[in-house]
C-alpha positions as CSV (number, residue, x, y, z in Angstrom):
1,X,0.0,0.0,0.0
2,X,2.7,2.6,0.9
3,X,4.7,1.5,-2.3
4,X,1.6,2.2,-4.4
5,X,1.2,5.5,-3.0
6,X,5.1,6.9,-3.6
7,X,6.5,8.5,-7.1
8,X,9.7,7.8,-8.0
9,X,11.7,11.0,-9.2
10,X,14.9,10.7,-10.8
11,X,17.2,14.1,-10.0
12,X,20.8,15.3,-10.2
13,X,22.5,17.0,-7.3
14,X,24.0,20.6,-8.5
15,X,26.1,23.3,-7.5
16,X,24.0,26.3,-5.0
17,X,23.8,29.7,-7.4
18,X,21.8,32.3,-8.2
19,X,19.3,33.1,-10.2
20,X,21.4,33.4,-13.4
21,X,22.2,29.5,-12.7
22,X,18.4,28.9,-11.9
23,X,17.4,30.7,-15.7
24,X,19.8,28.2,-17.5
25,X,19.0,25.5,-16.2
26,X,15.0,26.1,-16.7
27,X,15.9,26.9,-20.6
28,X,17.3,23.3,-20.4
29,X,14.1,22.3,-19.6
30,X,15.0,21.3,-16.1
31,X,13.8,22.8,-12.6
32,X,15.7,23.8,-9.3
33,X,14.9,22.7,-5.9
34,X,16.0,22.0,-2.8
35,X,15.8,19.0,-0.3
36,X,15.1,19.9,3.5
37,X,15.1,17.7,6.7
38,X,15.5,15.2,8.4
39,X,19.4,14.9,10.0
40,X,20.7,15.8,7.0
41,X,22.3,19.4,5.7
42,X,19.8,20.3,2.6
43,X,20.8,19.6,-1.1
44,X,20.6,21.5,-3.8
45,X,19.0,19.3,-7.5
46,X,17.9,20.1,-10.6
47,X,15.4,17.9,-11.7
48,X,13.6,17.3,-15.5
49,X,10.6,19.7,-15.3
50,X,8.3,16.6,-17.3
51,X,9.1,14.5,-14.9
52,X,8.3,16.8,-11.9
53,X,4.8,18.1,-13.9
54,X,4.4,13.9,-13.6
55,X,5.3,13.6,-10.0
56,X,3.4,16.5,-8.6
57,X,0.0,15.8,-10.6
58,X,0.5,11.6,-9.3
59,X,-1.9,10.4,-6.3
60,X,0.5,9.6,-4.1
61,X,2.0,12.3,-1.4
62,X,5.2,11.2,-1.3
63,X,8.0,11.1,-3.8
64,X,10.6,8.6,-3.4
65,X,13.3,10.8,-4.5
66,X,16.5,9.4,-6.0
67,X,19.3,11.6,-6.0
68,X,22.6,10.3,-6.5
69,X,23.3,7.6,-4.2
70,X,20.8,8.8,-2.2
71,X,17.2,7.4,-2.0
72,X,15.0,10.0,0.1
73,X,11.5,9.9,0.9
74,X,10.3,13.6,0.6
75,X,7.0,15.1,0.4
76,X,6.4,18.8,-1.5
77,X,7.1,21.7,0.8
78,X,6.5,24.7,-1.3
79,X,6.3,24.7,-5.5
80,X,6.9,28.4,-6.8
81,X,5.3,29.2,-10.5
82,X,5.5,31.4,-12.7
83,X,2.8,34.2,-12.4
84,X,1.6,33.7,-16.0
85,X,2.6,30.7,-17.5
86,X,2.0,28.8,-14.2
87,X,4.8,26.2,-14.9
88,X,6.8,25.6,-11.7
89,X,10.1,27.5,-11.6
90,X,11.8,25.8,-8.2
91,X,10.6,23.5,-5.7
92,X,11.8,22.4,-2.2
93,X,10.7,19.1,-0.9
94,X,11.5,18.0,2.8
95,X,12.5,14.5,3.8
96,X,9.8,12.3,5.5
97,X,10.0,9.4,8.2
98,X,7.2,6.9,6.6
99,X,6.8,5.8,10.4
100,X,6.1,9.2,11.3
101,X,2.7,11.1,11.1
102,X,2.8,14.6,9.3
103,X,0.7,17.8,8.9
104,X,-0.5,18.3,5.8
105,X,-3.2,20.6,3.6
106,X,-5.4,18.6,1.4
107,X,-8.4,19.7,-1.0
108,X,-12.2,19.7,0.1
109,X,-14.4,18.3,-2.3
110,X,-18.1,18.5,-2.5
111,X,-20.2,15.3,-3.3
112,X,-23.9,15.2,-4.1
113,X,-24.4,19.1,-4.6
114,X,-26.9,18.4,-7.5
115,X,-29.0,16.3,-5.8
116,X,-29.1,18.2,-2.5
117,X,-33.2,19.7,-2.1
118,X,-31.8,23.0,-1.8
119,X,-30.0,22.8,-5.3
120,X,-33.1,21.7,-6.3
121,X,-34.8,25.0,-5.4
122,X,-32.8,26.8,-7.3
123,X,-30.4,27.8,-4.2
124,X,-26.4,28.4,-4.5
125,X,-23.6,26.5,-3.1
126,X,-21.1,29.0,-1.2
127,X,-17.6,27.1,-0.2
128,X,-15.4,29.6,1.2
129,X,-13.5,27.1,3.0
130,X,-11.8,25.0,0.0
131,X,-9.0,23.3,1.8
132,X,-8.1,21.5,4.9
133,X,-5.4,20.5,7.8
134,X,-5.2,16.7,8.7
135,X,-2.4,14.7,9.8
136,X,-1.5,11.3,9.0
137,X,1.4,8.9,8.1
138,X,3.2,10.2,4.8
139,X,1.7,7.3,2.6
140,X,-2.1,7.7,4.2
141,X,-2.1,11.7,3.5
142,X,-5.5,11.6,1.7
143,X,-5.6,13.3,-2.4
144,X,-8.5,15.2,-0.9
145,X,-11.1,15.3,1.5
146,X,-14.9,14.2,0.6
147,X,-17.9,16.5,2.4
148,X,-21.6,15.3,1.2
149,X,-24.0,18.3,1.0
150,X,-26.8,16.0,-0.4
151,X,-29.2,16.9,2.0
152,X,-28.7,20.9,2.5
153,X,-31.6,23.1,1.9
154,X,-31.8,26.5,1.4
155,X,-30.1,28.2,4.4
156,X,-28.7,25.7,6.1
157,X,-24.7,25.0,6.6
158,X,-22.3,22.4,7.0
159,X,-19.5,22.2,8.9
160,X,-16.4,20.2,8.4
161,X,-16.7,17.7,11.2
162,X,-19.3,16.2,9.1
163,X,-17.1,14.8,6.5
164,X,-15.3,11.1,6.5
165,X,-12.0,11.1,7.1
166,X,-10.2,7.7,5.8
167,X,-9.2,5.7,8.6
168,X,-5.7,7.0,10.3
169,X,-6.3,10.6,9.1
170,X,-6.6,13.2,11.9
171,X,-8.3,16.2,11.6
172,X,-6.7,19.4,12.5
173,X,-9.6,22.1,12.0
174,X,-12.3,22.8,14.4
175,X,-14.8,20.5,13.7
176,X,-17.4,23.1,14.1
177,X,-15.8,25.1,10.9
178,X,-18.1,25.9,8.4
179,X,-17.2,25.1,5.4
180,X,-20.5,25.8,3.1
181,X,-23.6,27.6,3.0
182,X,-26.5,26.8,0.6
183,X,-27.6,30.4,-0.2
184,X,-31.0,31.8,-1.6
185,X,-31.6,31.6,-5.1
186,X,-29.4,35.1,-6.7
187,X,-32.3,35.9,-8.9
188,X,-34.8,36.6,-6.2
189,X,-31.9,38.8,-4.8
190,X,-31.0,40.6,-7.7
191,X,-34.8,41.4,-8.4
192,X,-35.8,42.6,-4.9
193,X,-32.6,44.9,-5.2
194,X,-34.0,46.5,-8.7
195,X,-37.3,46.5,-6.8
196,X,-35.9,48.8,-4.7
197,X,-34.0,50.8,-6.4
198,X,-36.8,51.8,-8.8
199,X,-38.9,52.8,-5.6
200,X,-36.0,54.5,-4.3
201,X,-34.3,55.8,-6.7
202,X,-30.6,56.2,-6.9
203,X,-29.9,59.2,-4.6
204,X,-32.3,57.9,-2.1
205,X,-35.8,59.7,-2.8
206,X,-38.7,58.2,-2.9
207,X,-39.9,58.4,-6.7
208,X,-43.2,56.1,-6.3
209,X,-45.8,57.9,-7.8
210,X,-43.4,61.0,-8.8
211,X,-44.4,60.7,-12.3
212,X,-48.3,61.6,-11.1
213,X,-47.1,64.0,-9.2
214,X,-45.2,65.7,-11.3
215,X,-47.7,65.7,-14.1
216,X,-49.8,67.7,-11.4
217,X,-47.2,70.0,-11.1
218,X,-47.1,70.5,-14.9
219,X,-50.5,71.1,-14.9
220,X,-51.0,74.0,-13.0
221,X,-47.9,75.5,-14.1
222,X,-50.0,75.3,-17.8
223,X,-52.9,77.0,-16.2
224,X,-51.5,79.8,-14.5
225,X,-49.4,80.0,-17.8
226,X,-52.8,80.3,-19.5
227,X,-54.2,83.0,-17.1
228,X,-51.2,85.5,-17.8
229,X,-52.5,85.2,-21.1
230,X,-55.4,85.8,-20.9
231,X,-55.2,88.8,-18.4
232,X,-52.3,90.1,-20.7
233,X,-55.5,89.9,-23.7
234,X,-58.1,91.8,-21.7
235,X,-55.3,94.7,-21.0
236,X,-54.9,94.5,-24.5
């Protein structure tokens, strides 16, 4: 089981430099990182960026990282990407005991959303909480984290003690975290808001009935209009 959870990555140790180094090597198609941890001083590799796409998108948590006559077990510590292209530019993985529990962040996935009666009724899924702190042995870390929300209706919540955690996973969060609220239905939102706004008006006066009122107004502005005339024709 652990053995089918681990990636093998193949890397070559290299020489610490700076970020003239860390350009060439990336234009060789190859990525910079560093290994961290453990009772060891931390090594600088370069490692084929395929390869590291492979071993970073594969279930399993930890990478079984070979690295000259070294054979680590590591798990990701931080990937940096590039801010448009999104590829990763240099990585630093940390040496793991596989006897030893770890902390670890892990997606939260939402199951049964469609069929949920809520849903149904036309309400919206909020998730504002989309990932979440466990700890478990290196080779149980789960690929995410399930949370059902088949049976929400419309303003109701669920918290993230409610979800099933694989057995030997610990969860760190409070379990009375919510994670998702099934909100009203936007359209009956956005419509009472135009209600209001065409009662109100933008600058805050009230306008209902303005348009009656104002053809009053008109009105006996047209009469006494009229009048003037009229006196100005009799002076005539």
């Amino acid at each position: 089981m652990a053995d089918s959870k681990t990636t093998t990555l193949n890397a070559s140790t290299r020489e610490p430099g700076g970020s003239r180094l860390s350009r060439r090597l990336r234009r060789e198609g190859k990525v910079p990182g560093v290994l961290y941890g453990g009772d060891e001083q931390p090594v600088a590799f370069s490692v084929d960026s395929r390869e590291l796409r492979a071993a970073l998108h594969a279930s399993g948590a930890v990478i079984d990282l070979k690295l000259g006559s070294e054979n680590a077990s590591a798990v990701l510590k931080e990937a940096q990407r590039h801010p448009v292209r999104g590829e990763v530019t240099h990585v630093d993985l940390v040496r793991v005991n596989l006897n030893v529990a770890i902390q670890a962040v892990v997606p939260l996935v939402l199951v049964g959303a469609e069929e949920s009666p809520g849903v149904v009724d036309g309400g919206v899924v909020d998730q504002p909480i989309r990932e979440v702190h466990v700890e478990a042995l290196p080779n149980e870390i789960p690929e995410s984290i399930e949370l059902s929300v088949a049976e929400l209706n419309i303003g109701e919540t669920a918290v993230i003690g409610s979800a099933v955690l694989p057995s030997g996973v610990t969860l760190l969060d409070e379990v009375d975290l919510v994670v998702v609220t099934l909100l009203a239905p936007r359209l009956e939102v956005e419509e009472t808001i135009e209600e209001e706004t065409e009662l109100i008006g933008e600058d805050g006066e009230v306008v209902e009935g303005g348009a009656d009122e104002e053809g009053a107004d008109g009105g006996g502005e047209s009469e006494g209009d009229a009048s003037g005339d009229e006196s100005g024709d009799d002076a005539n």
